[in-house]
N, C-alpha and C positions, 0 to 999 in steps of 0.2 A: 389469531387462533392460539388457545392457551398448546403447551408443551404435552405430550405425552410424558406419563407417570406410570411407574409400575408400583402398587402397591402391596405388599403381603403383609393381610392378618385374617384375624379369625370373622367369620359371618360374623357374628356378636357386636362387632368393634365396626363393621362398614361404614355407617351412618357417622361416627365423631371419625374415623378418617377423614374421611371429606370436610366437613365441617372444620374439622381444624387446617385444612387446605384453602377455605374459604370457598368451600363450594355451595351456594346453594340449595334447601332442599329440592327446589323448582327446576333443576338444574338436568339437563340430561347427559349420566357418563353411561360408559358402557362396561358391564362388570363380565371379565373371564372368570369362571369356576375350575380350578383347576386343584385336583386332589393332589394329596401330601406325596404319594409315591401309585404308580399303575401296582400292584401286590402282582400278579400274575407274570405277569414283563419282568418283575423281581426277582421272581423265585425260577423261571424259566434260564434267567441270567446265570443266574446262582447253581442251578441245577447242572445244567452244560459246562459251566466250568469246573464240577465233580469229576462229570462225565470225562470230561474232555483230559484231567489230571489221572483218571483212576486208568487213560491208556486207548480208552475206546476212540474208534473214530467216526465221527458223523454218520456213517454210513450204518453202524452197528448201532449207533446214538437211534435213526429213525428207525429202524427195524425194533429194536427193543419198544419204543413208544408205540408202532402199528400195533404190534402183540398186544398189548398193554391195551390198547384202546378193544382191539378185538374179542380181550377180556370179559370190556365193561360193558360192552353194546350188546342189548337185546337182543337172542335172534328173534327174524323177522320170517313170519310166514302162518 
């Protein structure tokens, strides 16, 4: 059984990866798609530790974002 490999490059470049691996194009691997960074997970990261320096505490952290959400939401009726 060949080794697992992790490769990272661009969609563009998959096909001479391999090939210069000596893989087959007949060949079956199996490709994970995995994006450059989650953006949302980022900035949620990034955000909490404003939050979290600017003194607030988690508690004040989700009550600020409920409001915020109670904002944006349609009422309903």
């Amino acid at each position: 059984m060949p080794k697992r490999e992790v490769i990272e490059t661009t969609a563009g470049q998959v096909a001479a990866e391999l090939a210069s691996r000596g893989i087959r194009p007949d060949e079956r691997v199996t490709v994970t798609i995995k994006p450059e960074q989650d953006l949302l997970a980022l900035g949620r990261k990034e955000s909490r530790a404003r939050v979290v320096a600017a003194g607030l505490s988690d508690a004040q952290l989700d009550r600020l974002i409920e409001e915020a959400r109670a904002e944006v939401q349609p009422t309903l009726g």
